[in-house]
C-alpha positions in Angstrom: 0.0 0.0 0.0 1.1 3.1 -1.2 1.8 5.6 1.8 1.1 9.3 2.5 5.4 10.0 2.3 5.4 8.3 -1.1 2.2 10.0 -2.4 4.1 13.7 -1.5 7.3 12.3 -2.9 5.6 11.7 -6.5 3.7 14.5 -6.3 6.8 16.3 -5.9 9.0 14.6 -8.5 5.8 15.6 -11.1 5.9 19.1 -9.8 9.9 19.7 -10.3 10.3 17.7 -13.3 11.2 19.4 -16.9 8.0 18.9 -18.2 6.5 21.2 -15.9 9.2 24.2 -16.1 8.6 23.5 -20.2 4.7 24.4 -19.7 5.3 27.0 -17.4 7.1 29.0 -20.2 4.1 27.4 -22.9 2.1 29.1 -20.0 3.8 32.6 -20.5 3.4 32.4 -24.0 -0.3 31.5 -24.5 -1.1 34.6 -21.6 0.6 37.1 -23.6 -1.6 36.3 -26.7 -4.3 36.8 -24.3 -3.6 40.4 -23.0 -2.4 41.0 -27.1 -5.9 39.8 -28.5 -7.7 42.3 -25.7 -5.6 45.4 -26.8 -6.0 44.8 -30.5 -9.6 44.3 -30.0 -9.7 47.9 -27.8 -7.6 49.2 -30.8 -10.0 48.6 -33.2 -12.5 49.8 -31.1 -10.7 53.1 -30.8 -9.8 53.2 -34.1 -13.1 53.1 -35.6 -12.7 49.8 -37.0 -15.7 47.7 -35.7 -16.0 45.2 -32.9 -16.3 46.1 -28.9 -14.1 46.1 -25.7 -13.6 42.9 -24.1 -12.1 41.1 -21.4 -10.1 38.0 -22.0 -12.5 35.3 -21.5 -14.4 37.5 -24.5 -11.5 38.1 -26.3 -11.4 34.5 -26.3 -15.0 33.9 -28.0 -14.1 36.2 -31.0 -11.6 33.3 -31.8 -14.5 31.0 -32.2 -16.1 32.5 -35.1 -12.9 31.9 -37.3 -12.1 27.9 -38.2 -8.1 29.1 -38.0 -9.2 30.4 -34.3 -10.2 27.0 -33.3 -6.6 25.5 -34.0 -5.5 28.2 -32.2 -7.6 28.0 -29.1 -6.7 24.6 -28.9 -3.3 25.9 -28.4 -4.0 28.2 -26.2 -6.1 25.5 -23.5 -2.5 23.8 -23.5 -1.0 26.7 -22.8 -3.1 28.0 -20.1 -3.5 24.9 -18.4 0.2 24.5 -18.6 0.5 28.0 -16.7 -2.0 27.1 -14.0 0.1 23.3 -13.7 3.2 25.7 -12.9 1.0 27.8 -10.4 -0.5 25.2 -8.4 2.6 23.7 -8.5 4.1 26.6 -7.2 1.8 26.3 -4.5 2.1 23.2 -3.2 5.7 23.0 -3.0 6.0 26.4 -1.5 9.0 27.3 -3.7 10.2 28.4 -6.7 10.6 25.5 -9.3 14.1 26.6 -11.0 15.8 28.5 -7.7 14.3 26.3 -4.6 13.8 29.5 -3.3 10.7 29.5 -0.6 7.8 31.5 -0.9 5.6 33.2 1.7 2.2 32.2 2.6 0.6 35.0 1.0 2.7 34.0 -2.1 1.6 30.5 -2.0 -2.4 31.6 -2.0 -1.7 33.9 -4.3 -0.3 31.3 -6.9 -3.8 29.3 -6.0 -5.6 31.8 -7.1 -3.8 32.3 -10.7 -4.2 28.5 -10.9 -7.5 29.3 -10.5 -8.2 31.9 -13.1 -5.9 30.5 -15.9 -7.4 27.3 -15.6 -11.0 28.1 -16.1 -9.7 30.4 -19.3 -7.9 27.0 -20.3 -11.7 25.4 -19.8 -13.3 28.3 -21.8 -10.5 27.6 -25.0 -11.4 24.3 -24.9 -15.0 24.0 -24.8 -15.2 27.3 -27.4 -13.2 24.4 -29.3 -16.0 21.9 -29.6 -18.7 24.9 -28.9 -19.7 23.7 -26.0 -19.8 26.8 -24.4 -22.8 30.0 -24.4 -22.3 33.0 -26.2 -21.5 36.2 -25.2 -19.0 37.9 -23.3 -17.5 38.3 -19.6 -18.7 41.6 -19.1 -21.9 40.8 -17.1 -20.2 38.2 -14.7 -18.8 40.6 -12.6 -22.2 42.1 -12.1 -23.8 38.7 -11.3 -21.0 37.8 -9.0 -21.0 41.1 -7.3 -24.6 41.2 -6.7 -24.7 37.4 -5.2 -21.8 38.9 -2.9 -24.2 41.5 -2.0 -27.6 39.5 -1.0 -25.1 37.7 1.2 -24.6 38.3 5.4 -21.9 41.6 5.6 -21.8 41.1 1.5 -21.3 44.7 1.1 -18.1 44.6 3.0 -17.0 41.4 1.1 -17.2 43.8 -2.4 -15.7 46.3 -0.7 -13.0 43.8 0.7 -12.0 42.7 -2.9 -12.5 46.1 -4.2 -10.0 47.0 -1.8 -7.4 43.9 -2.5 -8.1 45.0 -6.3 -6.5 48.6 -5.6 -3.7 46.9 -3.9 -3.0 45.0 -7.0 -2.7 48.5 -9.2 -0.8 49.4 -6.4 1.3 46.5 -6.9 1.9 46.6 -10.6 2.4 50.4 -10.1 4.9 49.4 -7.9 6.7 47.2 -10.1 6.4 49.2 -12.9 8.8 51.7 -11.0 10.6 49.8 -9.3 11.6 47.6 -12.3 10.8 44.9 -9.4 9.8 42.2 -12.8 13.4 42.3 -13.4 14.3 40.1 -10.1 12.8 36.9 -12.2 14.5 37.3 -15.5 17.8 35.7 -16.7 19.1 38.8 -17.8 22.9 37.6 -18.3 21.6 35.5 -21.3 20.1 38.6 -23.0 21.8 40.8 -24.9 21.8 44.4 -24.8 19.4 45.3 -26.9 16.6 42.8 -26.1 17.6 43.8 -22.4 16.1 47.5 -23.0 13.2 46.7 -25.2 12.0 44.0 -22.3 12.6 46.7 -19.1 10.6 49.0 -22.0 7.6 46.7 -22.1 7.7 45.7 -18.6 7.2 49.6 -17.2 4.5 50.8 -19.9 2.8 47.1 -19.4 2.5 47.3 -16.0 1.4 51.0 -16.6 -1.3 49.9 -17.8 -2.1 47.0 -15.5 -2.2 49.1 -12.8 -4.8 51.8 -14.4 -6.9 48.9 -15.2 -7.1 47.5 -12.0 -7.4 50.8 -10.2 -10.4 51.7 -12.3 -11.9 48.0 -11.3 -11.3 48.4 -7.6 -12.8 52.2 -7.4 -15.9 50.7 -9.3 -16.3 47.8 -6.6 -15.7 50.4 -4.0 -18.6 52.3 -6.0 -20.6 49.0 -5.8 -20.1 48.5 -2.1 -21.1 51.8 -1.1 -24.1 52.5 -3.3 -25.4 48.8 -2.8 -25.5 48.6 -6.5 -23.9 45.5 -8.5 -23.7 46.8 -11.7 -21.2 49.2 -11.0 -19.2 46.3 -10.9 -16.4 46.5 -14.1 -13.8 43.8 -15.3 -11.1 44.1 -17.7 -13.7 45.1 -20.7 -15.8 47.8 -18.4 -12.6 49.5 -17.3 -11.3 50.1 -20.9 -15.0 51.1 -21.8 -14.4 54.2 -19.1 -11.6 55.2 -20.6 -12.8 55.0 -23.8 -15.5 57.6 -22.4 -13.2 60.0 -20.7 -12.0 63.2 -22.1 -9.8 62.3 -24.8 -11.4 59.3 -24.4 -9.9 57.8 -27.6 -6.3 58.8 -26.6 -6.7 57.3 -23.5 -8.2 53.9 -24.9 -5.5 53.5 -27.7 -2.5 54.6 -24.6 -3.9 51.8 -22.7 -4.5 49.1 -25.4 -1.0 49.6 -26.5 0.6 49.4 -22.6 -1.7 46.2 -22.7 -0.3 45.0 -25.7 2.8 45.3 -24.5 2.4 43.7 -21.5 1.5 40.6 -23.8 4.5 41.0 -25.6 6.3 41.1 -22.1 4.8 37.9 -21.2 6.1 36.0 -24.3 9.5 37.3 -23.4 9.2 35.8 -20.3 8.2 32.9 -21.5 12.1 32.3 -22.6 14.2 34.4 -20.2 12.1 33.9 -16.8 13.5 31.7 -13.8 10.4 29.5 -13.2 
């Protein structure tokens, strides 16, 4: 009979092996061309060109309608899935996978919860794949999620509780963006010069733009909370759509598409030169 120790020991042999570094870096890859497909979609939005803002998970169900975006949502499930592997991964082993380094609880929940969202994305790709899944986009799920919160016991101060963890998260990639903190990850001796600065470049402008996004989402909870109202509850598509309706609304749409497209482009970079 197979005992607890040898379970763990598996478990963690599966968890450090190649395989799983290799999809963590499939996993990069396939989340850029998620924040890339949003910001073209905002572009063409701002541009004139047909289509509306979405969030990833509708960014996702334009791919659907094309037979070439079925291959490559197929891709993109592996890829995902291969992301939320690393993260869970992460998490259960309470280290980094390349460096052994150890992580701190808050770290460790924190990589559960991006197992989390990148594996129900993965989910979406795949059923889009064999259209299994409704149509329509993401944009009304934060205001059926926000307004369940709401009917429940002290639910106002649960919105207002994630609305407040959301500002900490602009807060954070504001922080990162400054500090050039994303650089701590990256094998940068293996660069050269050149694709050295154009990274740093697209690291600060694409977590510029990360942080905007998420400050306008957690001011919108905050708006939620306190007016007892669940659909001022925004996600990635509803904060783009109030910038796009700001003064110099278009500006501001295309200046925050592009620091989103770069932030994909970031990603893919990490996808090679990141310590996983």
């Amino acid at each position: 009979m197979t005992s607890v120790g040898e379970v763990r020991h598996e478990v963690e042999e599966a968890a450090t092996s190649s395989w799983t570094k290799r999809l963590a870096r499939l996993g990069h890859f396939a989340r850029g061309i998620t924040f890339c497909l949003v910001a073209v979609l905002a572009l063409q939005v701002a541009f004139g060109l047909g289509g509306k803002l979405e969030d990833r998970q509708g960014a996702l169900r334009t791919l659907a309608d094309e037979t070439w975006g079925r291959f490559m949502l197929g891709a993109l499930a592996v890829g995902l899935a291969g992301y939320a592997i690393w993260r869970f991964a992460q998490a259960f082993l309470g280290e980094e996978l390349e460096t052994g380094e150890e992580v701190s609880i808050w770290k460790r929940l924190g990589n559960v919860g991006k197992g989390v969202l990148y594996g129900s994305l993965a989910v979406i790709c795949a059923t889009l794949v064999f259209q299994a899944d409704e149509p329509g986009g993401g944009g009304k799920q934060e205001d059926r999620a926000t307004g369940w919160l709401l009917d429940q016991p002290a639910g106002r101060w649960l919105v207002a509780a994630i609305g407040v963890g959301v500002l900490g998260a602009a807060l954070f990639n504001l922080y990162r963006a400054l500090s050039q903190q994303f650089r701590d990850d990256l094998k940068e001796q293996q660069m050269g010069r050149d694709e050295r600065r154009w990274y740093i470049l697209l690291g600060i402008v694409g977590h510029l733009a990360r942080a905007a996004v998420f400050a306008l989402a957690g001011l919108f909870l905050l708006k939620a909370a306190y007016e007892y109202d669940a659909d001022e509850a925004i996600g990635l598509d509803g904060a783009l759509g109030k910038v796009a309706r700001a003064e110099y609304g278009t500006a501001l749409l295309v200046a925050v598409a592009a620091g989103l497209f770069a932030y994909g482009l970031f990603s893919m970079v990490q996808a090679r030169y990141r310590e996983v």
